[in-house]
ZAMARGU-4260 file (C-alpha; in steps of 0.2 Angstrom, whole numbers, plus 5000, padded with zeros to 4 digits):
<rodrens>
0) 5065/6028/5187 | 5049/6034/5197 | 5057/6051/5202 | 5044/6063/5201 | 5055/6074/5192
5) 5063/6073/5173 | 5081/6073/5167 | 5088/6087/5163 | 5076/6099/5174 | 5087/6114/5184
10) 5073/6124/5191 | 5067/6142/5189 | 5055/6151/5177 | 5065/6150/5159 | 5058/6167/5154
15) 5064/6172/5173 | 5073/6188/5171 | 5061/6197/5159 | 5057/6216/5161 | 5070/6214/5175
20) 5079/6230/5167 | 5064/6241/5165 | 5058/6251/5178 | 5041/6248/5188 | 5033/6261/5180
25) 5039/6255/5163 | 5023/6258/5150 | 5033/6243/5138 | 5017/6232/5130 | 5015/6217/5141
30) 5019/6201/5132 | 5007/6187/5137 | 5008/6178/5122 | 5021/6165/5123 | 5018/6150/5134
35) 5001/6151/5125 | 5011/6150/5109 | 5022/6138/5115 | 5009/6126/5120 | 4997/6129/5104
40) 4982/6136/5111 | 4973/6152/5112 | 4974/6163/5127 | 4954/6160/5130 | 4959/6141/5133
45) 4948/6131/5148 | 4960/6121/5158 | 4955/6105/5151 | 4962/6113/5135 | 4979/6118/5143
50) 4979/6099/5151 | 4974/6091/5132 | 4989/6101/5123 | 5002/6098/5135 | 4998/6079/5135
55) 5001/6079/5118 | 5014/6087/5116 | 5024/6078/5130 | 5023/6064/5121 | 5034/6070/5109
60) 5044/6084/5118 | 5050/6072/5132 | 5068/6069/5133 | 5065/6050/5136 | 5059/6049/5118
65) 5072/6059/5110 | 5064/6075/5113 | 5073/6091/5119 | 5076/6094/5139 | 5078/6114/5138
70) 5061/6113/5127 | 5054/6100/5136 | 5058/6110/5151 | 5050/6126/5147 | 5034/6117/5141
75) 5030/6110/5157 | 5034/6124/5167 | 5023/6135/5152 | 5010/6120/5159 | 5013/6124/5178
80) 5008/6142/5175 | 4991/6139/5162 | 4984/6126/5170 | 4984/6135/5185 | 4968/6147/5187
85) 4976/6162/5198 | 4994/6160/5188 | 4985/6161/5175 | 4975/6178/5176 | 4991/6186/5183
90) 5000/6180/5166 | 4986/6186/5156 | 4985/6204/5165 | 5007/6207/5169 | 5014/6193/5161
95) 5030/6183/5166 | 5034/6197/5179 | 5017/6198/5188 | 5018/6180/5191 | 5036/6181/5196
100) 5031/6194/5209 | 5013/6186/5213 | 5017/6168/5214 | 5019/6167/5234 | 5032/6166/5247
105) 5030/6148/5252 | 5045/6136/5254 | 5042/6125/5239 | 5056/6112/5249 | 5040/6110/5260
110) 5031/6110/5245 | 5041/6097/5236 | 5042/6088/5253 | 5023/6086/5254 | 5021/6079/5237
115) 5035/6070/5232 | 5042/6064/5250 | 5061/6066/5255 | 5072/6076/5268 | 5071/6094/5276
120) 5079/6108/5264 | 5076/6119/5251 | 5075/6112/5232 | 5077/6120/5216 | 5061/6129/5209
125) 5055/6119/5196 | 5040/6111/5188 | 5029/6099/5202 | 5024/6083/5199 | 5014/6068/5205
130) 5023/6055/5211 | 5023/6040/5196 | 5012/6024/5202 | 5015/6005/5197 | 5001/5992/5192
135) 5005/5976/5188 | 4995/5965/5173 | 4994/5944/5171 | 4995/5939/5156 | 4995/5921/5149
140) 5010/5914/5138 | 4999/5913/5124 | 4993/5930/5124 | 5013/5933/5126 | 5013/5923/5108
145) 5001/5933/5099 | 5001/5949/5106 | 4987/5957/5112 | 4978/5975/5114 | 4974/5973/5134
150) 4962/5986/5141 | 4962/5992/5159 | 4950/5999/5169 | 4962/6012/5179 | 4955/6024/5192
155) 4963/6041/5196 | 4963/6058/5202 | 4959/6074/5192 | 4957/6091/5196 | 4939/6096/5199
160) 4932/6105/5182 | 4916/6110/5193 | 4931/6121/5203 | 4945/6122/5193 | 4952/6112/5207
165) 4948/6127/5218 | 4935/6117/5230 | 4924/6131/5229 | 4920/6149/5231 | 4922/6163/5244
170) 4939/6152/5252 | 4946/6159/5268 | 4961/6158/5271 | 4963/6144/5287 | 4967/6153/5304
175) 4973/6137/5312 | 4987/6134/5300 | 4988/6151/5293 | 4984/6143/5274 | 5000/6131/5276
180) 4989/6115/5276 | 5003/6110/5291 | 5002/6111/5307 | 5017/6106/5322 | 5007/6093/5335
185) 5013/6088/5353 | 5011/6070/5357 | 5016/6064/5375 | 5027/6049/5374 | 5027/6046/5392
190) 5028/6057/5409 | 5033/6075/5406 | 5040/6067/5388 | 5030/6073/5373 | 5036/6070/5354
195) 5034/6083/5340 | 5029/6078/5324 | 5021/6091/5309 | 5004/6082/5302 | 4989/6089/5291
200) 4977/6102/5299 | 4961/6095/5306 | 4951/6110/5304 | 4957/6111/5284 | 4959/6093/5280
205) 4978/6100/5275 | 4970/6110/5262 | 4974/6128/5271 | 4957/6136/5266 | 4939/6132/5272
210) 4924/6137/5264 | 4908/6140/5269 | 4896/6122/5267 | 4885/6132/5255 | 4899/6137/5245
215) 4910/6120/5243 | 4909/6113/5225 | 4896/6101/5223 | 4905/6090/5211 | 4921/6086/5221
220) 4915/6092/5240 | 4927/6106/5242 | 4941/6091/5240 | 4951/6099/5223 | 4952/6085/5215
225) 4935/6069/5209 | 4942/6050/5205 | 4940/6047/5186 | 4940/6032/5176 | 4948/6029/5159
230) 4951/6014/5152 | 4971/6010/5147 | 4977/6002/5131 | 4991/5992/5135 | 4998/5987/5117
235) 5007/5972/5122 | 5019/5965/5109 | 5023/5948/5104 | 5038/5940/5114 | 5037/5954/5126
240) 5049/5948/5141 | 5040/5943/5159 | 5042/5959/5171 | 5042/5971/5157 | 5036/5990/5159
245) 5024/6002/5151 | 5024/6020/5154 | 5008/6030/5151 | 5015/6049/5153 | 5003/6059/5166
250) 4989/6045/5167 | 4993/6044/5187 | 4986/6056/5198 | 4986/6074/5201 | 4983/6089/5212
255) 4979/6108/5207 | 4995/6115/5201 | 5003/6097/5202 | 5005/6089/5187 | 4999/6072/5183
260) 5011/6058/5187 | 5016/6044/5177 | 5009/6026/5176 | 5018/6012/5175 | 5009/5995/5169
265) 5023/5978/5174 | 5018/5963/5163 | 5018/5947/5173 | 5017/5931/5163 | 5007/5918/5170
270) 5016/5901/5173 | 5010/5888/5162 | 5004/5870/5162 | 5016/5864/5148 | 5027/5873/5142
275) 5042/5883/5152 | 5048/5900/5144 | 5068/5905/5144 | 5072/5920/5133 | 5065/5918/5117
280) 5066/5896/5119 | 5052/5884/5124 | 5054/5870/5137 | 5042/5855/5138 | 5041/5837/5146
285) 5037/5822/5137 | 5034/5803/5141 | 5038/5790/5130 | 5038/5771/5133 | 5053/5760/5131
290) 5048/5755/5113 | 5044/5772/5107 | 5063/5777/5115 | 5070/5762/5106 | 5059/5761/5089
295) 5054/5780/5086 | 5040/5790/5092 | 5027/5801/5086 | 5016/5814/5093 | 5006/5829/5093
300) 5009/5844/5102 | 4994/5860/5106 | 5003/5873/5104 | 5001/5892/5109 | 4993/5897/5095
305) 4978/5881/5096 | 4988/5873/5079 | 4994/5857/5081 | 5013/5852/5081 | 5015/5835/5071
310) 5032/5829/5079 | 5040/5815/5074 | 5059/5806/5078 | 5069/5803/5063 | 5071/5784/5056
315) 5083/5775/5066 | 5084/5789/5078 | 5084/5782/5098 | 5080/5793/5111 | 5091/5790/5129
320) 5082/5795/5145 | 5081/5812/5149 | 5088/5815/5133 | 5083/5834/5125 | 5078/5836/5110
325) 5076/5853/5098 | 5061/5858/5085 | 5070/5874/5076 | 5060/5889/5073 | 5046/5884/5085
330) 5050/5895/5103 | 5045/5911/5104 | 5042/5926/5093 | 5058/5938/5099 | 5054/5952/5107
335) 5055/5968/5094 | 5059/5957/5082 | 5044/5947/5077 | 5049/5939/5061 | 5062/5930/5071
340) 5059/5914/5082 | 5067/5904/5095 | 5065/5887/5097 | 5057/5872/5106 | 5068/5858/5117
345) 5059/5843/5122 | 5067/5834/5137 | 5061/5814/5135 | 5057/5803/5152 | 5059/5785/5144
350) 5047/5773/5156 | 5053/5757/5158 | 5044/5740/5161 | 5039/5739/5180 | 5049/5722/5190
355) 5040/5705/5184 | 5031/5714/5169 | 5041/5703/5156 | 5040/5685/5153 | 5054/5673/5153
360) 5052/5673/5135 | 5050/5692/5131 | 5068/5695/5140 | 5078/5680/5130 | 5071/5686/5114
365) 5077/5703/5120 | 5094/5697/5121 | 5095/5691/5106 | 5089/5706/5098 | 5096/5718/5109
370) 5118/5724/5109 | 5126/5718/5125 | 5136/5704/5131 | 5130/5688/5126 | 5137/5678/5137
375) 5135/5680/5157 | 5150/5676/5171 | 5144/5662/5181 | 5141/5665/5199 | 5140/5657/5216
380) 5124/5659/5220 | 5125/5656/5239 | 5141/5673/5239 | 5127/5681/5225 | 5123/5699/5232
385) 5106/5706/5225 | 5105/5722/5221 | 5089/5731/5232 | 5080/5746/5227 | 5087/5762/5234
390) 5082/5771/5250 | 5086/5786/5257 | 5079/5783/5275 | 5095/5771/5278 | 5110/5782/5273
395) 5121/5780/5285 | 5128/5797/5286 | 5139/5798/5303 | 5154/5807/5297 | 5163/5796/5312
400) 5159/5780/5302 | 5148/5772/5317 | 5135/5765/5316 | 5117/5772/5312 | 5109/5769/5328
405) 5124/5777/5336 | 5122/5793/5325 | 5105/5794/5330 | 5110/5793/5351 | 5124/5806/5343
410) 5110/5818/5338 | 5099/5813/5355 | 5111/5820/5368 | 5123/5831/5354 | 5139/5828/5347
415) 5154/5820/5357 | 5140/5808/5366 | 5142/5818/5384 | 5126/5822/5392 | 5124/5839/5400
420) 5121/5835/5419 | 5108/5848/5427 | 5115/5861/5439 | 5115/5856/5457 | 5101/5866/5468
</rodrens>
């Protein structure tokens, strides 16, 4: 889901190939119009330009929206070369075939390597990009209810415009590392044993050119790339479910000649203090007395929206503890489908008179008034068992039926009741 990569993407220059047939001394007219027609600007376009147009047309173009993978493909790769300030002057001067030719021997497995992370071996030539970054949000269950616009403050990297994501002027090429930004390093592991492991070049900082001090860029340091801030909208939706993703294409990071990466915002809902969530239903607790269980009950509810639920039981109706309870229509707005609801379940706890809180009285008038057998067996009173409040501390749980105090020896000196006798010296 994060790949760094899109669907659909097999490598390679899709206008790879042209002018292959002419000779090199070929006088055909050099045609350096088309990525800039295929992303919609003019050939005198600043980077920011190139950056703006691609975003916008992603949007639209990518194949997770519907969009077209061949196109989509050969936008970004139209992208990969515009955006870039040296792939750029050799497509304005020779077209496809001078960036072909001038574009570089390097292994762009390392490359992708270096980026995107992954095993040794060569990939296919394709489009680079940033590796996609997750956030997460809290949100409450009410904002869940309404639905909000959320805004997020979100810091991330962009090419330098001071540069162009150059760093500088007058770069030399790194004599340490050759310009690879790689170098292999030796580390002893233990006598005569030394481990080898490849790591960033100290002189270059991994960059593989250094400048001069004078002439590093004064906006970014000579590092390529300056944070930047923007501040995210994050339309979140009524009913939206917990966990949830938001993709903002290319708001991540990137690298010059990298593109931007995606972001990816994960709503978490906030647990709340009376009422439980389950898909588009509400769960909440409510105690009533003994009287209200028998008689009918009413009560008020704050609900997620600050109105005020009026619920009532129906005439007659008697509510058994732990008994649920439904209210139609009043859960949750379902997600992508606001104009429907779920509903609300109210489980009852019934609290009962505590021992010695009724009189003599109270309790015969109760059984006169309440079903139940109205006549009582007689019992000896000196065989009568009285029942005693239940307590887990005494469960006899021997699975040999002994008794507890046995169980407990059991568990002193392990099972079977044989001691372990210490080893003679």
């Amino acid at each position: 889901m994060f790949s760094g990569g899109f669907r659909g993407f097999s490598g390679g220059f899709p206008f790879g190939g042209m002018g292959e047939e002419e000779s090199s001394n070929s006088q055909a007219e050099v045609d350096n119009k088309g990525l800039y027609d295929l992303m919609g600007v003019p050939p005198q376009s600043t980077t920011d330009d190139v950056k703006k147009a691609f975003r916008k047309k992603a949007v639209k173009e990518h194949p997770d929206k519907g969009g077209d993978p061949e196109k989509f493909k050969k936008l970004t790769e139209a992208y990969e070369i515009l955006s870039n300030p040296e792939k750029k002057d050799l497509y304005d001067r020779f077209g496809m075939e001078g960036v072909k030719n001038g574009g570089g021997s390097g292994d762009m497995g390392d490359i992708f390597s270096h980026f995107f992370g992954g095993g040794g071996g060569r990939r296919e030539q394709g489009p680079k990009k940033m590796k996609a970054k997750m956030r997460e949000q809290s949100v409450t269950l009410e904002e869940v209810f309404e639905g909000k616009m959320i805004h997020l403050n979100h810091k991330r990297k962009r090419v330098c415009d001071g540069c162009e994501g150059k760093g500088g002027a007058n770069a030399k090429t790194c004599t340490t590392c050759k310009g690879r930004g790689m170098v292999q390093k030796l580390q002893m592991i233990g006598p005569g044993m030394y481990s080898q492991s490849t790591g960033p070049c100290n002189d270059c900082g991994g960059d593989g050119t250094i400048f001069p001090e004078k002439d590093r860029c004064k906006k970014c340091k000579g590092n390529k790339v300056i944070d930047q801030e923007k501040v995210i909208e994050i339309p979140l939706e009524r009913g939206v479910p917990d966990e949830h993703d938001y993709q903002f294409y290319g708001e991540s990071d990137e690298l010059p000649g990298v593109m931007a990466g995606d972001l990816y915002i994960r709503i978490k809902i906030k647990k709340h203090d009376v009422y439980e969530r389950k898909g588009a239903d509400l769960y909440t607790n409510k105690k009533i007395s003994l009287v209200e269980a028998l008689t009918g009950t009413q009560f008020i509810l704050k609900f997620l929206d600050g109105s005020n639920l009026n619920i009532s039981t129906k005439p007659g109706e008697i509510i058994s503890p732990s008994q649920i309870m439904t209210v139609k229509k009043k859960g949750m707005p379902c997600y992508k489908d606001a104009m429907s609801e779920g509903d609300l379940h109210i489980k009852f706890e019934v609290e009962f008179p505590q021992p010695g809180q009724l009189k003599n009285e109270q309790i015969e008038q109760l059984k006169k008034v309440l079903p139940g057998p109205k006549q009582q067996p007689k019992l000896d009173t000196k065989k009568t068992l009285y029942l005693e409040e239940y307590d887990e501390s005494h469960v006899n749980s021997n699975p040999e039926g002994g008794k507890k105090d046995e169980e407990d020896d059991d568990d002193e000196r392990g099972h079977g009741g044989q001691r372990v006798q210490c080893a003679q010296q």
